[in-house]
C-alpha positions as CSV (number, residue, x, y, z in Angstrom):
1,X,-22.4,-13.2,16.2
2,X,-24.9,-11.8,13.1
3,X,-23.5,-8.5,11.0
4,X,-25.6,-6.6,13.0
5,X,-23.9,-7.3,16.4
6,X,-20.7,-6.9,14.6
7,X,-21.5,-3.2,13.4
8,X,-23.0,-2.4,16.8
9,X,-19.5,-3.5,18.8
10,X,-17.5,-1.7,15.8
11,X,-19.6,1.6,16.1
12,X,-18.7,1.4,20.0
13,X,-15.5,0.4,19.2
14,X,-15.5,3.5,16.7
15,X,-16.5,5.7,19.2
16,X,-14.0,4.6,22.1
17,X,-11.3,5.1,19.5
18,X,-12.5,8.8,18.7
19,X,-13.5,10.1,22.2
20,X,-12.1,7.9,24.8
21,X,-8.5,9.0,24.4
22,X,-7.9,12.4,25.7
23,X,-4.8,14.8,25.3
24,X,-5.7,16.7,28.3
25,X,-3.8,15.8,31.7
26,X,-4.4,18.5,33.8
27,X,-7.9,17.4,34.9
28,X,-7.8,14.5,37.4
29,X,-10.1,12.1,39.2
30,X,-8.1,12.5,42.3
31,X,-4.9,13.2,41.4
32,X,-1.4,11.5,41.5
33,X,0.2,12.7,45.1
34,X,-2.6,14.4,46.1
35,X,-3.5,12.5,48.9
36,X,-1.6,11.5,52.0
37,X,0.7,8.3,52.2
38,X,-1.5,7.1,54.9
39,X,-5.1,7.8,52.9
40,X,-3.8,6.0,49.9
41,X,-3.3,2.5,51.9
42,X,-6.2,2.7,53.7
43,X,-8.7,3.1,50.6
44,X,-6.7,0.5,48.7
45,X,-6.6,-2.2,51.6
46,X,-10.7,-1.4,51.9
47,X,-11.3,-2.3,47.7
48,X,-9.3,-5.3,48.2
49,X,-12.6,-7.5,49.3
50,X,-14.7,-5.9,47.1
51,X,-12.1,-6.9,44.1
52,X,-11.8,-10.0,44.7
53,X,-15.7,-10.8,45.0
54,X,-15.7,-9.3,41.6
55,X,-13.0,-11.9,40.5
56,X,-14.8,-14.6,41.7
57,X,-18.1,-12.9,39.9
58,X,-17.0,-12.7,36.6
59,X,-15.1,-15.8,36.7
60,X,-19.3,-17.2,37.8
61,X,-20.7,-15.2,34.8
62,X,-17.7,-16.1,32.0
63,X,-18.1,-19.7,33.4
64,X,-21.7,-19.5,32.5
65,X,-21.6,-18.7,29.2
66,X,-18.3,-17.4,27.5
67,X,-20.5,-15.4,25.1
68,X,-21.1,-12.7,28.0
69,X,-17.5,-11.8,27.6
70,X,-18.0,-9.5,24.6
71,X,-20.5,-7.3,26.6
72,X,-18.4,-7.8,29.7
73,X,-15.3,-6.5,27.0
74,X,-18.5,-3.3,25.7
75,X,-19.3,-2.4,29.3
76,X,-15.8,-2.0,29.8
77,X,-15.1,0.2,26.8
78,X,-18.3,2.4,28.2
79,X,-16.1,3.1,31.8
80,X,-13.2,3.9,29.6
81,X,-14.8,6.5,27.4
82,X,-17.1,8.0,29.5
83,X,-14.8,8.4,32.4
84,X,-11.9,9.6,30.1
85,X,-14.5,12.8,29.3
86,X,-13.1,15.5,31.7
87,X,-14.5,18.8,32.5
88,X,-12.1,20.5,35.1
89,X,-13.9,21.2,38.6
90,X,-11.9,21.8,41.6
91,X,-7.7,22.0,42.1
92,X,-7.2,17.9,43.0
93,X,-9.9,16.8,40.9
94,X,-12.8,16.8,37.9
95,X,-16.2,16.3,36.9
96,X,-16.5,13.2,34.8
97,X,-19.3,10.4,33.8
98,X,-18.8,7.5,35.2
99,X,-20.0,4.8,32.9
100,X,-20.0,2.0,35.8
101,X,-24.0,2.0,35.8
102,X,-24.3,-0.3,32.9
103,X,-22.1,-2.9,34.0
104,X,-23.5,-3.0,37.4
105,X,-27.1,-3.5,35.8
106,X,-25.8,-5.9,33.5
107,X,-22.9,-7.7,35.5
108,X,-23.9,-6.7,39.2
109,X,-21.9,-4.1,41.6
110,X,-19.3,-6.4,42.4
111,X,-17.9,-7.2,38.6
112,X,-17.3,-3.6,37.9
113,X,-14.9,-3.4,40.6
114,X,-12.6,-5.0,38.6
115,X,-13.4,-2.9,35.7
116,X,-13.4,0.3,36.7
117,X,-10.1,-0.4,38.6
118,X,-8.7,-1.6,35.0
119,X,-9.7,1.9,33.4
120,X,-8.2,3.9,36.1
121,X,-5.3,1.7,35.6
122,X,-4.8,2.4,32.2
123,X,-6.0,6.2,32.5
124,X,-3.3,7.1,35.0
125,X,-0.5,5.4,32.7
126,X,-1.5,6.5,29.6
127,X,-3.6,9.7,30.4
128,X,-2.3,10.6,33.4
129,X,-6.0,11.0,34.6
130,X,-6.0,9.8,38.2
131,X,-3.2,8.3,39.3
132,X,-1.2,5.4,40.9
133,X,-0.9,6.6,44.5
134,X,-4.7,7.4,44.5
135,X,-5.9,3.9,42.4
136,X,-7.1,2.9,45.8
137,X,-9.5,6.1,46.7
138,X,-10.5,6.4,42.6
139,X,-11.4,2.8,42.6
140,X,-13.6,2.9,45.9
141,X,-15.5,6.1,44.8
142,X,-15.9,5.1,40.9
143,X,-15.9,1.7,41.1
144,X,-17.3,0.5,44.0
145,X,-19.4,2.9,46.1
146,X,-21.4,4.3,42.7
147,X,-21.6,1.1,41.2
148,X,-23.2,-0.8,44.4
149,X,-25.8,2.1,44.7
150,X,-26.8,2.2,41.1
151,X,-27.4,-1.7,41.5
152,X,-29.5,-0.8,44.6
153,X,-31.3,1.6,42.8
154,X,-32.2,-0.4,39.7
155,X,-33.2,-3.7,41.9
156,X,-35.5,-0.9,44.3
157,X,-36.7,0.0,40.4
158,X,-38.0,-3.2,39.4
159,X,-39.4,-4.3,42.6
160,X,-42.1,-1.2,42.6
161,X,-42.6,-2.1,38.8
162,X,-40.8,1.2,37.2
163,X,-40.7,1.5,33.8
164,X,-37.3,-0.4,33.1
165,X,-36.2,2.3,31.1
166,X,-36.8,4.6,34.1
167,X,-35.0,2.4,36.3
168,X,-32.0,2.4,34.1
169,X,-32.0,6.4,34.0
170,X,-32.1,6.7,37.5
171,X,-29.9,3.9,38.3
172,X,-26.5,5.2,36.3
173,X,-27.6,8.9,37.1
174,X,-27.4,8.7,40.9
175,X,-24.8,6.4,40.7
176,X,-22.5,9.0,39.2
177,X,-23.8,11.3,41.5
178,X,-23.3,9.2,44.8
179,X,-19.1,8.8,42.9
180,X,-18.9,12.4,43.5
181,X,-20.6,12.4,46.8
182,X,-17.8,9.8,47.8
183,X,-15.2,11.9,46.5
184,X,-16.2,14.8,47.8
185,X,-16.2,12.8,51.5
186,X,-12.8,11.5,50.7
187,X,-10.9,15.0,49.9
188,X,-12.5,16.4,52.8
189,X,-11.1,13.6,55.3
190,X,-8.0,14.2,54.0
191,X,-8.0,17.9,54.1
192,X,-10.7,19.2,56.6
193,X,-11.7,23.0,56.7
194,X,-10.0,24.8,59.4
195,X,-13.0,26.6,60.7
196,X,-15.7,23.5,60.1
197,X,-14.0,20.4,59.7
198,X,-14.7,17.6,57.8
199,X,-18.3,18.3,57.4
200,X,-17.9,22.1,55.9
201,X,-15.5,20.6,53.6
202,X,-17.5,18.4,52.1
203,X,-20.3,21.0,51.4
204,X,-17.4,22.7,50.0
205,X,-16.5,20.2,47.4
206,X,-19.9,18.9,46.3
207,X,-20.7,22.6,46.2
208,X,-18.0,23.0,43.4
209,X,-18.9,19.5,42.2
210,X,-22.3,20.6,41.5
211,X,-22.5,22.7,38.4
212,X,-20.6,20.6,36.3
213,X,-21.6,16.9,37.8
214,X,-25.8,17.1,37.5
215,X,-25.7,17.8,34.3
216,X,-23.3,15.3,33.3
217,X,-25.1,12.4,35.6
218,X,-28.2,13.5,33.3
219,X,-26.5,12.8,30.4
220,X,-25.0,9.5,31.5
221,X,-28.5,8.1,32.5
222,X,-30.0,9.1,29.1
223,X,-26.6,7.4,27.7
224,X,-27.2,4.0,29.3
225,X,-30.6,3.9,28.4
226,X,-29.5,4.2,24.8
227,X,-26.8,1.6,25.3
228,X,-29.0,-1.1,26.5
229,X,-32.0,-0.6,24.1
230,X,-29.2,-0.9,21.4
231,X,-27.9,-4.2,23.5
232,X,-31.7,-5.6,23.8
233,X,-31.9,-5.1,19.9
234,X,-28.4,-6.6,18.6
235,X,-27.1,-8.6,21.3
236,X,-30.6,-10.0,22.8
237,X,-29.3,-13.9,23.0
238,X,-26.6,-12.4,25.4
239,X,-28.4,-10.7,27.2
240,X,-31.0,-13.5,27.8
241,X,-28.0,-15.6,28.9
242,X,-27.1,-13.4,31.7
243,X,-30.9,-13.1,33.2
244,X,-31.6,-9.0,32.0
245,X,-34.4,-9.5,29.3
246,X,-35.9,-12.2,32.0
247,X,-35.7,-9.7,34.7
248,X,-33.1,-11.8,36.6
249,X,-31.2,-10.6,39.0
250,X,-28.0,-10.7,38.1
């Protein structure tokens, strides 16, 4: 690793330090207790497949080349902070960048599983963002759900020839969106409107979402753009290693 890969992972690491650790812990994801005993199980025993396909992934790409592990370690970092950046939205939950569009450009869907269920770990015992009962839902929405459609997005990107810049703007920005589109889907199954159900509830929540989450899905794509033209100009070996800069698929 040259100096300047070492001042780009110490300005991230800078930045992590500054901004990823919040005092706030009154805005959630979905909140600890919020959701029903039975709603809880459920959403954790559906991310246990995807979890462990994102083991066996990154255990594949580490395998490969053990150099990947410090941008495996940055894309990380970029959950944490971003994620840990709450604006309060709606009683239960927040508006919040995801940061899990990077990692599933760079790593594919199914290795930011495991990250984005380590961050929500973490957040919920040291922030108290999120919590322990709802790891299950959090992890499906965040980690999961918005990470496999960003990957979608970006693949359907490069196959009509997109500017790759484009494609990684739209990628992390409707990823985040889709999160709250999940979110909004899972509150409302667990607490339906009385008059409309299910359905009017989630127009209810992605109606509150909405304000604060476009705006912040905007910022996230221009974010990730900046991330990885900072990645293709200080870590460009490891990048080549793990197919981007050859337009693999990852």
């Amino acid at each position: 690793m040259n100096s300047k890969e070492k001042r780009f992972i110490a300005s991230v690491a800078a930045i992590a330090l500054v901004f990823g650790i919040s005092p706030v812990a009154n805005a959630m994801h979905i909140m600890e207790g919020y959701l029903p005993p039975t709603f809880c199980v459920v959403w954790g025993v559906i991310c246990i497949p995807f979890l462990v396909a994102g083991y066996f992934s990154i255990k594949k790409t580490v395998a490969a080349n053990r150099k990947t592990i410090t941008i495996l370690a940055m894309a990380g970092a970029f959950v944490f902070v971003l994620s840990s950046l709450k604006i309060p939205s709606v009683t239960g939950s927040c508006s919040h960048m995801t940061g899990t569009g990077l990692g599933a450009i760079l790593f594919g869907p199914a290795a930011v599983s495991i990250l984005g269920i380590i961050v929500l770990v973490f957040q919920a015992i040291l922030l108290a963002h999120g919590g322990l009962t709802t790891l299950g839902a959090n992890t499906f929405s965040m980690a999961i759900a918005g990470p496999f459609v960003a990957y979608g997005i970006y693949i359907l990107c490069k196959k009509i020839k997109l500017n790759k810049n484009v494609g990684i703007f739209l990628a992390a920005c409707i990823g985040d969106l889709f999160t709250y589109c999940v979110t909004a889907f899972q509150l409302a199954i667990a607490y339906p409107s009385e008059t409309g159900g299910i359905g009017a509830s989630v127009v209810k929540f992605l109606a509150v979402f909405a304000p604060t989450q476009l705006p912040l899905a905007i910022i996230e794509g221009i974010l990730t753009v900046v991330i990885v033209m900072g990645l293709e100009t200080y870590a460009a070996s490891e990048l080549s290693d793990l197919g981007f800069l050859a337009g693999g698929e990852n």
